[in-house]
N, C-alpha and C positions, 0 to 999 in steps of 0.2 A: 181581409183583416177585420173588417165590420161586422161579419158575419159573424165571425169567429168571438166576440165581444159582445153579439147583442145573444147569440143562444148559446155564450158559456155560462156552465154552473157555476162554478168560482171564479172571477174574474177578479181580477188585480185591478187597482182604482187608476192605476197610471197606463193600463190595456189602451185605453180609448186613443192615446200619444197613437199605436199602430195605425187609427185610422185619419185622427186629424194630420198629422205631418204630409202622408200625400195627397193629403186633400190642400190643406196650403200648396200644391204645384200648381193642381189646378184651378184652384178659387178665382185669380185674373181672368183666366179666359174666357169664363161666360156665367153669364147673371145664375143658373140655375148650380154651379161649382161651390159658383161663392155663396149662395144661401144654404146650401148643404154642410160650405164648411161652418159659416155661424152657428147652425146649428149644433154640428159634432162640437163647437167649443165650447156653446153654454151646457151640454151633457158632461165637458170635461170639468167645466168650470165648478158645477153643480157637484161631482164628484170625488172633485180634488177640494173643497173646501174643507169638510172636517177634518183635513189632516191639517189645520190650523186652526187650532180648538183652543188658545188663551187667548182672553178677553185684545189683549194688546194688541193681536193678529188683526182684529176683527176690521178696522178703520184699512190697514195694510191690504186686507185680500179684498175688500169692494173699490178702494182706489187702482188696483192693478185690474182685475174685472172690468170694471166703466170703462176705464182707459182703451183695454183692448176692445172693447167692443167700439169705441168712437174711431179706432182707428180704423177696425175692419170693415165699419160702415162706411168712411168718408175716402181711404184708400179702393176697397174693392168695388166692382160693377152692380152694384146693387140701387134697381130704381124703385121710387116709393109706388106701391099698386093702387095709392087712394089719388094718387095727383090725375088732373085728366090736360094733355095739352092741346089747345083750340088751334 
Protein backbone atom coordinates (compact mmCIF):
# COMPACT_ATOMS: atom_id res chain seq x y z
CA UNK A 1 0.00 0.00 0.00
CA UNK A 2 3.22 2.37 0.26
CA UNK A 3 3.97 1.72 -2.97
CA UNK A 4 0.97 2.24 -4.41
CA UNK A 5 0.88 5.99 -2.62
CA UNK A 6 4.26 7.10 -3.23
CA UNK A 7 4.07 6.21 -7.41
CA UNK A 8 0.40 7.12 -7.59
CA UNK A 9 -0.47 9.91 -9.99
CA UNK A 10 -3.65 10.95 -8.21
CA UNK A 11 -3.58 10.12 -4.80
CA UNK A 12 -6.21 10.88 -2.34
CA UNK A 13 -4.80 12.99 0.76
CA UNK A 14 -6.21 10.40 3.28
CA UNK A 15 -4.20 7.17 0.81
CA UNK A 16 -1.35 7.51 3.26
CA UNK A 17 -4.12 5.99 6.40
CA UNK A 18 -3.34 2.43 3.80
CA UNK A 19 -0.03 2.69 4.85
CA UNK A 20 0.25 4.20 8.55
CA UNK A 21 -2.47 1.87 10.07
CA UNK A 22 -0.32 -1.24 9.62
CA UNK A 23 2.33 0.28 10.29
CA UNK A 24 1.03 1.24 13.90
CA UNK A 25 0.99 -2.92 14.37
CA UNK A 26 4.22 -2.95 13.93
CA UNK A 27 5.77 0.18 15.44
CA UNK A 28 6.18 -1.66 19.28
CA UNK A 29 8.12 -4.15 18.12
CA UNK A 30 11.42 -2.76 16.97
CA UNK A 31 13.17 0.60 17.00
CA UNK A 32 13.38 0.63 13.06
CA UNK A 33 9.05 -0.12 12.69
CA UNK A 34 8.48 2.59 14.94
CA UNK A 35 10.82 5.22 13.18
CA UNK A 36 9.16 4.27 9.90
CA UNK A 37 5.95 4.71 11.32
CA UNK A 38 6.90 8.46 12.70
CA UNK A 39 7.62 9.10 9.84
CA UNK A 40 4.59 7.76 7.49
CA UNK A 41 2.61 10.18 10.19
CA UNK A 42 4.48 13.35 9.79
CA UNK A 43 3.83 12.79 5.74
CA UNK A 44 0.23 12.18 6.81
CA UNK A 45 0.19 14.82 9.13
CA UNK A 46 1.89 17.26 6.60
CA UNK A 47 -0.86 16.08 4.09
CA UNK A 48 -3.88 16.21 5.99
CA UNK A 49 -3.27 19.66 7.28
CA UNK A 50 -4.86 21.89 4.45
CA UNK A 51 -7.89 20.22 4.86
CA UNK A 52 -8.16 22.54 7.96
CA UNK A 53 -7.68 25.87 6.16
CA UNK A 54 -9.77 28.38 8.76
CA UNK A 55 -7.65 30.50 10.73
CA UNK A 56 -9.57 28.76 14.03
CA UNK A 57 -8.23 25.23 12.99
CA UNK A 58 -4.86 26.53 13.06
CA UNK A 59 -4.05 26.46 17.07
CA UNK A 60 -6.50 22.85 16.89
CA UNK A 61 -4.36 21.00 14.31
CA UNK A 62 -0.72 21.84 15.82
CA UNK A 63 -2.02 20.88 19.45
CA UNK A 64 -3.33 17.48 18.10
CA UNK A 65 0.09 17.04 15.87
CA UNK A 66 2.64 17.86 19.06
CA UNK A 67 0.50 15.83 21.08
CA UNK A 68 0.71 12.85 18.89
CA UNK A 69 4.05 13.05 18.25
CA UNK A 70 4.99 13.26 22.26
CA UNK A 71 3.04 10.34 22.56
CA UNK A 72 4.70 8.30 19.83
CA UNK A 73 7.92 9.26 21.01
CA UNK A 74 7.65 8.56 24.74
CA UNK A 75 5.18 5.32 24.13
CA UNK A 76 7.19 3.68 21.17
CA UNK A 77 10.91 2.04 21.19
CA UNK A 78 12.57 4.89 19.92
CA UNK A 79 16.19 5.56 21.28
CA UNK A 80 18.01 9.01 20.84
CA UNK A 81 21.20 8.39 18.26
CA UNK A 82 23.11 11.49 19.81
CA UNK A 83 23.12 9.95 23.60
CA UNK A 84 26.33 7.80 24.08
CA UNK A 85 26.13 5.48 27.20
CA UNK A 86 29.63 4.90 29.25
Amino acid sequence: SLASFVFGYHVHEKAILNATLPMLLLAPLSQTHAETYLFLCNVGHIQLLPLLFRPAEWALRMLVCLLHLCLSITLLPIESKGRRSF
